[in-house]
Structures are given as C-alpha cells and as structure tokens.
KELUM-641794 format. One record per residue (C-alpha): residue number from 1; x, y, z. Coordinates in steps of 0.1 Angstrom, whole numbers. Layout:
BEGIN
+-----+-------+-------+-------+
|   k |    c1 |    c2 |    c3 |
+-----+-------+-------+-------+
| NUM |     X |     Y |     Z |
...
+-----+-------+-------+-------+
! end
This chain:
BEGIN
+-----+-------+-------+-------+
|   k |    c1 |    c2 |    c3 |
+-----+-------+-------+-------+
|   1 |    89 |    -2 |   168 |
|   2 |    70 |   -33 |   174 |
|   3 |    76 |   -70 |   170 |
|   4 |    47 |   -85 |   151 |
|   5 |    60 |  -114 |   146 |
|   6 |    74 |  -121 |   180 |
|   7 |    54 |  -129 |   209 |
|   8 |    53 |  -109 |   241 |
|   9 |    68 |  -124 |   272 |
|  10 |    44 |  -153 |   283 |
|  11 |    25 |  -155 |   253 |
|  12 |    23 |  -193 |   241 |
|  13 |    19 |  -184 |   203 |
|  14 |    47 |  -207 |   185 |
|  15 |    71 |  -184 |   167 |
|  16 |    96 |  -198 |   136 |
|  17 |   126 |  -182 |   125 |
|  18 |   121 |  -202 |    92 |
|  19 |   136 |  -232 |    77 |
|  20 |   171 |  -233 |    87 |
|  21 |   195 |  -228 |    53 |
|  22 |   222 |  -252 |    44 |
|  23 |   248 |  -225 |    48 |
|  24 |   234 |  -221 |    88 |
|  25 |   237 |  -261 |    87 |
|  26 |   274 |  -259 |    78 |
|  27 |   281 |  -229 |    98 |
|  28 |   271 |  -249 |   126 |
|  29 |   292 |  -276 |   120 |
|  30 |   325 |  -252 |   113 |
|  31 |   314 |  -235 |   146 |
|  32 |   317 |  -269 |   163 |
|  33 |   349 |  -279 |   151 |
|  34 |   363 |  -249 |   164 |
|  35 |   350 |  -251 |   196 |
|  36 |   368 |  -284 |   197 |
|  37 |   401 |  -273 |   183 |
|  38 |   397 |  -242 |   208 |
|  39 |   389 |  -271 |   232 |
|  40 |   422 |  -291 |   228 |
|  41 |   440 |  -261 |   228 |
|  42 |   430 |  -248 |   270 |
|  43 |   428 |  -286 |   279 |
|  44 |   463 |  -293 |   270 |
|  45 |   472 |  -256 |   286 |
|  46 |   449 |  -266 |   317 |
|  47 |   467 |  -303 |   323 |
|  48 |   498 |  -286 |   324 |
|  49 |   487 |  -258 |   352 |
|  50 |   469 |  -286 |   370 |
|  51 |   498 |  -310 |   371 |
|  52 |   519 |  -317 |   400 |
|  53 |   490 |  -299 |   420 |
|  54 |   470 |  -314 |   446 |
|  55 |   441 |  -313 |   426 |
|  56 |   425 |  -342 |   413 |
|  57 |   424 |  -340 |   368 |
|  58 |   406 |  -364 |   346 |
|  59 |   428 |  -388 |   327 |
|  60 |   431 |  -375 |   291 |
|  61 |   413 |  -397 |   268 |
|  62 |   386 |  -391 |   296 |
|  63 |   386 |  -352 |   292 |
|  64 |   389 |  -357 |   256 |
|  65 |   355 |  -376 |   257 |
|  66 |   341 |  -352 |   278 |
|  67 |   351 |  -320 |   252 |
|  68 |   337 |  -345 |   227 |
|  69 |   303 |  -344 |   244 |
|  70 |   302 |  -308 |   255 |
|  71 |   310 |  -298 |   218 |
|  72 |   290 |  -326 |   192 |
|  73 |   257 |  -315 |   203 |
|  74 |   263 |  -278 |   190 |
|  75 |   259 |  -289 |   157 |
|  76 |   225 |  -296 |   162 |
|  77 |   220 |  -262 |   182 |
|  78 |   194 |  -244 |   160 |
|  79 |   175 |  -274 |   152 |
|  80 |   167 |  -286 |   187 |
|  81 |   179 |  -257 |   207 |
|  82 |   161 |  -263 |   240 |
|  83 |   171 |  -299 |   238 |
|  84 |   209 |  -288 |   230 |
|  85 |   211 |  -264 |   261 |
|  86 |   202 |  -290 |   280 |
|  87 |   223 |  -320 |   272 |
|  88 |   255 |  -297 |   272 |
|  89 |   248 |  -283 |   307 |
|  90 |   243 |  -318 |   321 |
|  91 |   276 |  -330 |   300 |
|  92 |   291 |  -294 |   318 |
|  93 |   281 |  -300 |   351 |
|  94 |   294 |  -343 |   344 |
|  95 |   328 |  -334 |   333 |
|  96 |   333 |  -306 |   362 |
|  97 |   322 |  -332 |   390 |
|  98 |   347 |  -360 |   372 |
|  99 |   377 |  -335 |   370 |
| 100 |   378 |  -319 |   339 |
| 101 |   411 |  -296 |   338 |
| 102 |   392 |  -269 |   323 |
| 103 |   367 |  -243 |   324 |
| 104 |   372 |  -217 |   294 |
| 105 |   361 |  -239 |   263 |
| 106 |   329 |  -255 |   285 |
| 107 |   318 |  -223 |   296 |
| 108 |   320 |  -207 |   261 |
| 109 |   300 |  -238 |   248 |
| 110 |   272 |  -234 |   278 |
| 111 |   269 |  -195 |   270 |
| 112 |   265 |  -204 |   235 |
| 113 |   239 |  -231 |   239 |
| 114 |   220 |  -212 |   261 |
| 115 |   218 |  -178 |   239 |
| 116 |   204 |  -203 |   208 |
| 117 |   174 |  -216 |   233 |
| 118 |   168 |  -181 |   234 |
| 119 |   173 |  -168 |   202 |
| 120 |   158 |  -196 |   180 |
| 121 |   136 |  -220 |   205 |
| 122 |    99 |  -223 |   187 |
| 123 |    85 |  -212 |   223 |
| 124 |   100 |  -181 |   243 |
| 125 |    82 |  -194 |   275 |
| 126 |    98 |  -231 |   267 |
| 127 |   134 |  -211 |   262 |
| 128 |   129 |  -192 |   292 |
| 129 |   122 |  -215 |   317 |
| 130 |   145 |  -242 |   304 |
| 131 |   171 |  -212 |   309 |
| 132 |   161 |  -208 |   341 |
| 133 |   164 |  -244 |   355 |
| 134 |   197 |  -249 |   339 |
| 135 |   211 |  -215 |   358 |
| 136 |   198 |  -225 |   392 |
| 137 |   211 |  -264 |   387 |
| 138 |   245 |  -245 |   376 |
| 139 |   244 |  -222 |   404 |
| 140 |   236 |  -251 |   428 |
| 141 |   261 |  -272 |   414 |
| 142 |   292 |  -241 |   421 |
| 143 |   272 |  -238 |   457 |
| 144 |   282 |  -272 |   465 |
| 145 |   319 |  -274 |   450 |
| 146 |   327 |  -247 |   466 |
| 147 |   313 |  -247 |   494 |
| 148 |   316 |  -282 |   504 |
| 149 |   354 |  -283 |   507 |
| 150 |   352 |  -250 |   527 |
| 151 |   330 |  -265 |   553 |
| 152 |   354 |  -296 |   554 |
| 153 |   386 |  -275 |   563 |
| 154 |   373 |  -254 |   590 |
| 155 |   364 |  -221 |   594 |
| 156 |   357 |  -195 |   565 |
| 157 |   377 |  -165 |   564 |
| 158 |   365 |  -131 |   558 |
| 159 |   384 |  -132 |   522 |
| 160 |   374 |  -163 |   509 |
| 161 |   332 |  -159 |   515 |
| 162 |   341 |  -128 |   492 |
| 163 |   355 |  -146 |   468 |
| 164 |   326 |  -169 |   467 |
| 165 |   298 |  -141 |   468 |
| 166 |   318 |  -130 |   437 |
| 167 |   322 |  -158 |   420 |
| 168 |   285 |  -169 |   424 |
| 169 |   275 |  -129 |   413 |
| 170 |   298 |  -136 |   381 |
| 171 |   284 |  -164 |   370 |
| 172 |   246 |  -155 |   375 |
| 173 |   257 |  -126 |   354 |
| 174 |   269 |  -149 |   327 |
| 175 |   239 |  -167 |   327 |
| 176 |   218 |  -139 |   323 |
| 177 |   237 |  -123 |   297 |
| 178 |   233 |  -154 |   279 |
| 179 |   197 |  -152 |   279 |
| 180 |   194 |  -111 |   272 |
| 181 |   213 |  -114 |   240 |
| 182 |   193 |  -143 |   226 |
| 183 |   161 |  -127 |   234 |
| 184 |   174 |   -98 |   219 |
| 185 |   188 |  -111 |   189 |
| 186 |   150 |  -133 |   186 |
| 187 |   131 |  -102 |   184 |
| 188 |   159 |   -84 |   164 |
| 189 |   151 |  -109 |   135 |
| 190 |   115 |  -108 |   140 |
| 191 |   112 |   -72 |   134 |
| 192 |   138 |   -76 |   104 |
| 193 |   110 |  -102 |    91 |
| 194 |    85 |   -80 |    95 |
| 195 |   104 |   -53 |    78 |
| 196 |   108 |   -75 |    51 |
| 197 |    75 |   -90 |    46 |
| 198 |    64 |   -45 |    54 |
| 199 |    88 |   -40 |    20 |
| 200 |    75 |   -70 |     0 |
| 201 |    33 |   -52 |     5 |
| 202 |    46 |   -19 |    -1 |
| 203 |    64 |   -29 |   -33 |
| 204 |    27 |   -46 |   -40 |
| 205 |     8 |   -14 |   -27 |
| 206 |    33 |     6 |   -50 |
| 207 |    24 |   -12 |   -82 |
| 208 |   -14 |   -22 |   -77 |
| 209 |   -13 |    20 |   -72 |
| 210 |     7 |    22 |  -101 |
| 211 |   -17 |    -1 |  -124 |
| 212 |   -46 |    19 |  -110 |
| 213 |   -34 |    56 |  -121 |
| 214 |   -27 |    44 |  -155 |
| 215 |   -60 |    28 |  -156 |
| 216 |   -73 |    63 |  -145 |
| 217 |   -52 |    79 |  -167 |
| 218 |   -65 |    57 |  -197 |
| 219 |   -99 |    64 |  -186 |
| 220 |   -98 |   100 |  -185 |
| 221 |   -80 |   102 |  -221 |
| 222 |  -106 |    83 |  -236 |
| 223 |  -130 |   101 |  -220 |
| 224 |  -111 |   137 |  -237 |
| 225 |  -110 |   116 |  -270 |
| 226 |  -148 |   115 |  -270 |
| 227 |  -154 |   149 |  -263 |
| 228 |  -138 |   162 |  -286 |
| 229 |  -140 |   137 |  -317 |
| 230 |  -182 |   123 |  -312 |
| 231 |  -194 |   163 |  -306 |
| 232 |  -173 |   175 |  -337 |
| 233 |  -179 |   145 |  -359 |
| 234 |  -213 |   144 |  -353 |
| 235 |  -218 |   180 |  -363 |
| 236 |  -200 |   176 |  -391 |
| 237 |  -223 |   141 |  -400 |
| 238 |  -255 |   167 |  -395 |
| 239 |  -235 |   195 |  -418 |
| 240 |  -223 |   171 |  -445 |
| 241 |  -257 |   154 |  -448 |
| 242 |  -274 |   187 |  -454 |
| 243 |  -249 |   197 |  -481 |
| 244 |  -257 |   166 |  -495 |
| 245 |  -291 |   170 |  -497 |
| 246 |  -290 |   205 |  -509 |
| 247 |  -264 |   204 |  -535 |
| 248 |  -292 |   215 |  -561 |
| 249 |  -292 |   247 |  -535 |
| 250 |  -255 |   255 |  -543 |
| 251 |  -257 |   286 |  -515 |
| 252 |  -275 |   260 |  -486 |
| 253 |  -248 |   237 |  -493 |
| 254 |  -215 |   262 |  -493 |
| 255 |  -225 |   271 |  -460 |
| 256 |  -232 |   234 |  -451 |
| 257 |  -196 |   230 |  -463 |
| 258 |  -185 |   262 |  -445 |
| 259 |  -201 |   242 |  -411 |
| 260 |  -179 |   215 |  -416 |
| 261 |  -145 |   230 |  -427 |
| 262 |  -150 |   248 |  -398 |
| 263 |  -159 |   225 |  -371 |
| 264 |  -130 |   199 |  -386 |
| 265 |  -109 |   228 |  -379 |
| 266 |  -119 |   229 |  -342 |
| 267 |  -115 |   198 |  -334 |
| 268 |   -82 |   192 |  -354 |
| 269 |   -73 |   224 |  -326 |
| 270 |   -87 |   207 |  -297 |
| 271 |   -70 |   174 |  -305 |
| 272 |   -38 |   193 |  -307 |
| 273 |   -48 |   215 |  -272 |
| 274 |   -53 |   181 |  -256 |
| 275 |   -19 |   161 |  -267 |
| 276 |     1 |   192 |  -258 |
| 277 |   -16 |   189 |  -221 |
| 278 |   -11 |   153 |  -222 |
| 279 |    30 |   162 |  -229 |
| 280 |    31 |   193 |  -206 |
| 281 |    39 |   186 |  -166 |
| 282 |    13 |   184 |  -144 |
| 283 |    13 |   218 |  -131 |
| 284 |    19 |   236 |  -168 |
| 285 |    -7 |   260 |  -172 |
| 286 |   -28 |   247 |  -204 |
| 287 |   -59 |   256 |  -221 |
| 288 |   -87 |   239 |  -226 |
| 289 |  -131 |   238 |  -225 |
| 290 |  -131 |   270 |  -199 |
| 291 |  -157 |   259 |  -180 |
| 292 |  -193 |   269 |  -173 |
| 293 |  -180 |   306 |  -188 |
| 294 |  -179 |   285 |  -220 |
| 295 |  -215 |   268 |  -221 |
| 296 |  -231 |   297 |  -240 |
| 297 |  -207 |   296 |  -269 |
| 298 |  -217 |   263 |  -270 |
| 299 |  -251 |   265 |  -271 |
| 300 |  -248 |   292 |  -300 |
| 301 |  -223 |   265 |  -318 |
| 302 |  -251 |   239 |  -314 |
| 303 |  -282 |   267 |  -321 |
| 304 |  -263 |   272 |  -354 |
| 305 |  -267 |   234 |  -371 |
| 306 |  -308 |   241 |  -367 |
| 307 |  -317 |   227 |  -329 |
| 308 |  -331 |   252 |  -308 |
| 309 |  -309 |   256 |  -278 |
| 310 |  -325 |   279 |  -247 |
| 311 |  -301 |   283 |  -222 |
| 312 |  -310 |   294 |  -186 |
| 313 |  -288 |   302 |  -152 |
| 314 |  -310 |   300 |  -119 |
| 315 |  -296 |   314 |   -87 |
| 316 |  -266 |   337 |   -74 |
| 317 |  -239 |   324 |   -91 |
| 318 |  -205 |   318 |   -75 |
| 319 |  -168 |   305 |   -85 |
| 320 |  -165 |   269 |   -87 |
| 321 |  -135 |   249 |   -96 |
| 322 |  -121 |   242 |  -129 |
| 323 |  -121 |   211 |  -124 |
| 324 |  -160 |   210 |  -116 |
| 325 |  -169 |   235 |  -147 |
| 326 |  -152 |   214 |  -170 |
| 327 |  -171 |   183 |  -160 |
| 328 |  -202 |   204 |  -162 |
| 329 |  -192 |   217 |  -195 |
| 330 |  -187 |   183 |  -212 |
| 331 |  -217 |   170 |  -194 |
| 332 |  -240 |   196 |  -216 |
| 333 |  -216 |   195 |  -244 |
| 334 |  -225 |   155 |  -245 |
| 335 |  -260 |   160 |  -240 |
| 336 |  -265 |   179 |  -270 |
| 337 |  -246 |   157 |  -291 |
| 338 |  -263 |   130 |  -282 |
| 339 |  -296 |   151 |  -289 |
| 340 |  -284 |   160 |  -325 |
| 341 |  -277 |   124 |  -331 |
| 342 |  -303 |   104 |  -315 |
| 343 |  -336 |   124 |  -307 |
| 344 |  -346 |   141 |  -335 |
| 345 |  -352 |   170 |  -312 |
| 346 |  -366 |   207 |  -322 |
| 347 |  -358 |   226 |  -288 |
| 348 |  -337 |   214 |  -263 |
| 349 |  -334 |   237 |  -224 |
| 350 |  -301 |   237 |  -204 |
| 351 |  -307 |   249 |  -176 |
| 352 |  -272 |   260 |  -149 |
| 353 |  -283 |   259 |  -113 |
| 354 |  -262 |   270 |   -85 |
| 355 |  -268 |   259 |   -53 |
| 356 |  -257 |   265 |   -16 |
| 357 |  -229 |   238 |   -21 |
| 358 |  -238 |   223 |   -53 |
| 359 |  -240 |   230 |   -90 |
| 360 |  -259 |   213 |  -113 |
| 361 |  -272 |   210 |  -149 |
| 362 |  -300 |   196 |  -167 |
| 363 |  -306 |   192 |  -206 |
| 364 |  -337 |   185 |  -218 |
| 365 |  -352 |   180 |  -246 |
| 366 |  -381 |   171 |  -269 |
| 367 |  -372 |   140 |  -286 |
| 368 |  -396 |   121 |  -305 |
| 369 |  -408 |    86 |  -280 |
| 370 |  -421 |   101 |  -255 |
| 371 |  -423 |    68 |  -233 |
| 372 |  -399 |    54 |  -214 |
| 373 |  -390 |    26 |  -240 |
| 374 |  -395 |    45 |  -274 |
| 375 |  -372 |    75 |  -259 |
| 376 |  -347 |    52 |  -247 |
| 377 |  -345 |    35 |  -278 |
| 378 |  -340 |    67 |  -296 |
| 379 |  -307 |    79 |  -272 |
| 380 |  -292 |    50 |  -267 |
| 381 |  -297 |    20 |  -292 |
| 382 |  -278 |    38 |  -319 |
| 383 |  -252 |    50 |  -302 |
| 384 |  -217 |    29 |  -282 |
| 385 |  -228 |    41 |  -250 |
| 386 |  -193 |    55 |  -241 |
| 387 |  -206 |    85 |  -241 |
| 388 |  -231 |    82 |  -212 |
| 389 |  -200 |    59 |  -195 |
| 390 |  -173 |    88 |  -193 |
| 391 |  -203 |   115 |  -180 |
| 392 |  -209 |    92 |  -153 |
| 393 |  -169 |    84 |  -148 |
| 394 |  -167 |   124 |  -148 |
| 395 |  -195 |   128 |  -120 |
| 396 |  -179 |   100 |  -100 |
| 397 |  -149 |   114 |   -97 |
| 398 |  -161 |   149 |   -79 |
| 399 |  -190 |   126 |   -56 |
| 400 |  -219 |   141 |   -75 |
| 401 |  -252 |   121 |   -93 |
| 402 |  -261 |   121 |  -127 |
| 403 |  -293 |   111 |  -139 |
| 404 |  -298 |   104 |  -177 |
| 405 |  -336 |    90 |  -190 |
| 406 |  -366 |    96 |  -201 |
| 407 |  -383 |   127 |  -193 |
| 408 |  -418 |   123 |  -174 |
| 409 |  -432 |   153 |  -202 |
| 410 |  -416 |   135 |  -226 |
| 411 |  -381 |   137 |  -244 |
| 412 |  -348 |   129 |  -228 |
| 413 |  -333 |   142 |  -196 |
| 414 |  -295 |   149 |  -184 |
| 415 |  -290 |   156 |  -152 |
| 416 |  -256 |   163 |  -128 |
| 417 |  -251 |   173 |   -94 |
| 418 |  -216 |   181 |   -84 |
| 419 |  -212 |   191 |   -48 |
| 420 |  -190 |   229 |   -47 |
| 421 |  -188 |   255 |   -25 |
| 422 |  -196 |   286 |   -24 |
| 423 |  -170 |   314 |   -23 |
| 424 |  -170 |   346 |   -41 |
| 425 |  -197 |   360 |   -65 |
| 426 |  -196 |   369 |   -95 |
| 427 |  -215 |   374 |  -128 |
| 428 |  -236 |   346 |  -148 |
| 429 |  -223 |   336 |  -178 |
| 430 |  -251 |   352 |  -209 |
| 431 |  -268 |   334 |  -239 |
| 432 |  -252 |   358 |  -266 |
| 433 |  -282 |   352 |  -282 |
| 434 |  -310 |   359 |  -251 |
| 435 |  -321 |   391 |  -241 |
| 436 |  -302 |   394 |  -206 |
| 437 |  -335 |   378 |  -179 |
| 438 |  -329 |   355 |  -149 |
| 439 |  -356 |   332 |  -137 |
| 440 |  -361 |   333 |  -101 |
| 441 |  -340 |   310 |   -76 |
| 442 |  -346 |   273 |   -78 |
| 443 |  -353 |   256 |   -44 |
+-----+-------+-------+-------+
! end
C-alpha cells in the first residue's frame, strides 16, 4: 500500500506530521527527565569502574553538565528535530573528548535524536543527509580515539584491529538502525493519515449515497402515487361529471356511478398493491401494472369512459424486462390520462413498436389546438406537470428519450424509446376489442 502523504526518497515536497499535542509536549519532557535520571544512574556506576584506572574521567560537576546538555535539548526533539540531532551529537562527541565516564545514557540519547530527525523532520532529504554527516563525524571521531593511542604504543596486534573493525561495524550499524526505524515509523504514520483522512471520505461517500437513494426512493414513490391516484381520479372526475349531468337519465347515470364505484375500487387495490411492495423486501415477489401484456386492458378501461382508443403493435415482438414494460405501461397509462383531462380528444392511437434493441411507444391524439401554442396550452396549463416529470424521471432511468408536444398533424404526441434487447419471441399482446391484424414492420 502506498504512502500518499509521504514523499518518496529525494522528493523535496515538505511533509507535516501535524501540530504537535500537548500530551506529545509533556511526553517529551517526562522522556527527558528520565533520560537524566537513567543518566545519573550509569555515570555514578561508570566513575566507580573508571576510578583508580589509568584512564583520564571528567570531574563530576563537569560530567553532570555534560548529561545536562546531552539530555535538555530532547525536550525540544519533535519541534526542531534536525536541529536537536545535531546539537546532541556535537554535545556527544564534547563530553567523549573531555572524559565523560560514560557511554550507555549518551548513546541511547544520540540513537534517539537521530530516529526523531527521521521520523518527524518536515524534509526527509534534510533528515537524511543531516543523518548522514552526523554518522560519518561520529565514525571519524571513534577512528581517531581509537586509533590514535594505538599508533602511539607501537605496533597493532592481530586481535586488537579486530576489535576495532568491530567496533567501527557496530556502531555504523547503530547509526543506521537509527535512521531505518524513523523512516519507517515517518511513513507508518503517513499511511495511518491517509487511512484516516480514506475513512473520513468514505464515511462522506457512504452518506451523500445514502441521501441520494432516499431521494431516489422518494422520487420513484411519488412517481407510483401519481399513477395510480391522477389516472383513477381523473376517470372518476370524467364518470362523476356525466352522472351529474345525466341525473334526469337515471339509467346513464347508474352506470356513470357504476364507473366510479368501480374505478375507486381499483385504485383503493392498487394503493394497497403498492404499500404492501413498499413493506415487502426487495427481492419479494409482488404484483403490480404487468407490463406491456397489460396495455390493452388498458386501452379497453380508457375506450369505456367514451375516448376512442386504437391500439397497434408493429414488429416481431420479443421479451423485454419488467422493469422496461412497466415504464412503458405507465408512460401510455399517463398519456391517456392526460388526454381525458386536457385535450378534449375523440380518438387517440397508441402505437407498441419493437425494435432490434429498442422498444418504444407513441400516443397520439386529436386534441383540439392544433398549433404548437393552442395544444400546449390545452395539455399542460391545467395540469401540475408532475405528470410529464415522473415519465421523463422513468425514461431516464433505463437511458431512453421521450418526446412529449405538439403533433405536426395536429393534437398531442407521447413518445418513449427505451433501449432492450432482443431475446426470445413470443406473441403480441391483442386489442380485446380489434379484430386480430398487424401492420407491417416499422423502419
């Protein structure tokens, strides 16, 4: 997995950690005062080896200032950590050349100041390199201590050039574990950042996707609450107005009434159908508008309250999905609403064409307004417009076109395209009330 946030060896771009916390603050200072109290601890141990010996210690209060120096800067290690690595190694190399007893505590500070350049320096190249001068100056510095009295006593045994190969191979070791594990633990926190900052999107991702399926979801039940209620109540509208004209006809007007007992009673059983899919699980088997099969029970339905509906199918038809036919289905089943309400139509044509990898439908009819303006008026200036709002939201959502105006021969024209393709054949839905024809294939 990659770093993002952390720059590749040699790149210049400045990376932060982030501000440092008051907790890191006083860690740092505890972490100091340790060191110090560790420090004490192998001085005092390292003045007692040393003493009596022929080698030369610092006075006391003058190793104490030395620990002094090697540990106070380590307070400020992570907010100037190039700076800190190389004050202490300065202060290291100092004490060593004045005498200082011992070497546990300064080379815990020095491996600790120099893992910090690595780990939290704004620059990796600044870290490196700074890394890298105070190694060789260190390595110089144990060249010449130990090899200097060497060269003064005569010549080197066998034994003793081993012991300084080994010594010098230990402590370049030390130095370069120093800087591994602070390079490591720099991009170890980089990728946790980005891991964060990865969780903190996807947390967005996850609701913004959230907040757009219920949207959807809204959508698409107000779109099944139009259906249903506008084609229904607008029937019954058309059947109650009749009854009401005709009440002096007490036969014209029962069956008026019959019309609307009857069509209340289908949409009280279509509201029902669609609130028991709304509390079914997705993948519950449910009923519902069947599809194109259903368009010529429709257009008898419609035929019934005095519009004359001729229903066509053009080409060899094929299965589509359900999805697709229902969209059809309430495509035509809007169309004619909208007709019965708006146009003042006699005849309105739906015509079912199926394509090579298409299907489409077209309602027409013969509205009074001919022109563009007049026929508008007529469809749309009465009405909300959701209606012509959830056809197109219907036909958006399968990729096809709809086209809903003025006809050029007058009247008003629905049109929708939705792309399907073509699997098995089987038989055309029939117009109950046609004799059984089929116009030749559209191209």
């Amino acid at each position: 997995m990659s770093a993002p946030d952390c720059p590749a060896d040699g790149d210049e771009t400045v990376w932060r950690r982030g501000v440092l916390t008051r907790r890191q603050a006083r860690g740092d200072v505890w972490l100091a005062a340790g060191l110090l109290g560790l420090g004490l601890v192998t001085l005092w141990l390292a003045s007692l080896a040393v003493e009596g010996s022929e080698l030369e210690a610092a006075a006391p209060p003058e190793a104490i200032g030395w620990l002094l120096a090697l540990c106070a800067p380590t307070v400020l290690r992570r907010r100037a950590p190039v700076a800190v690595m190389v004050v202490v190694s300065a202060v290291f190399i100092l004490s060593q050349l004045r005498g200082y007893p011992d070497s546990t505590t300064p080379s815990i500070v020095e491996f600790l100041v120099i893992y910090t350049a690595n780990a939290w320096a704004r620059s990796r190249r600044a870290a490196l390199v700074g890394s890298a001068v105070v190694t060789a100056a260190m390595l110089v510095w144990l060249g010449v201590a130990v090899l200097g009295p060497l060269q003064q006593g005569g010549p080197m045994l066998s034994s003793t050039v081993a012991a300084v190969v080994y010594s010098f191979v230990l402590n370049l070791l030390f130095f370069v574990a120093a800087v591994w594990f602070g390079r490591s633990s720099r991009v170890s926190a980089a990728r946790r950042r980005a891991l964060e900052r990865a969780g903190v999107d996807l947390r967005a991702a996850q609701e913004l996707v959230a907040d757009r399926a219920i949207g959807e979801e809204r959508a698409r039940i107000a779109r099944e609450l139009h259906d249903v209620v506008a084609h229904h109540v607008a029937v019954i509208a058309i059947q109650a107005g009749a009854a009401r004209r005709t009440l002096h006809q007490p036969e014209i007007a029962s069956g008026a009434l019959g019309a609307v007992e009857s069509t209340a009673r289908t949409a009280i059983d279509e509201l029902e159908r669609m609130l028991t899919v709304l509390r079914a699980q997705d993948d519950a088997p449910h009923d519902g508008p069947t599809g194109l099969a259903a368009l010529p029970q429709l257009v008898a339905d419609t035929r019934r309250l005095g519009l004359d509906v001729r229903f066509s199918t053009h080409g060899e038809r094929f299965d589509v999905p359900d999805s697709v036919g229902v969209t059809l289905f309430r495509v035509v089943q809007e169309a004619l609403t909208n007709t019965l309400k708006h146009a003042s139509a006699g005849v309105a044509d739906v015509r079912l064409r199926y394509r090579d990898r298409a299907v489409e439908v077209e309602v027409t009819d013969d509205g009074v307004g001919g022109g563009a303006s007049s026929s508008t008026q007529q469809h749309g200036s009465a009405g909300s417009g959701l209606g012509q709002r959830g056809m197109r939201e219907r036909v958006d959502l399968h990729g096809g076109e709809l086209h809903v105006g003025p006809h050029a021969k007058g009247g008003y024209r629905v049109r929708a395209v939705l792309p399907a393709v073509r699997t098995a054949t089987v038989a055309a839905p029939e117009d109950p009330a046609r004799p059984r024809t089929r116009e030749a294939p559209a191209r």
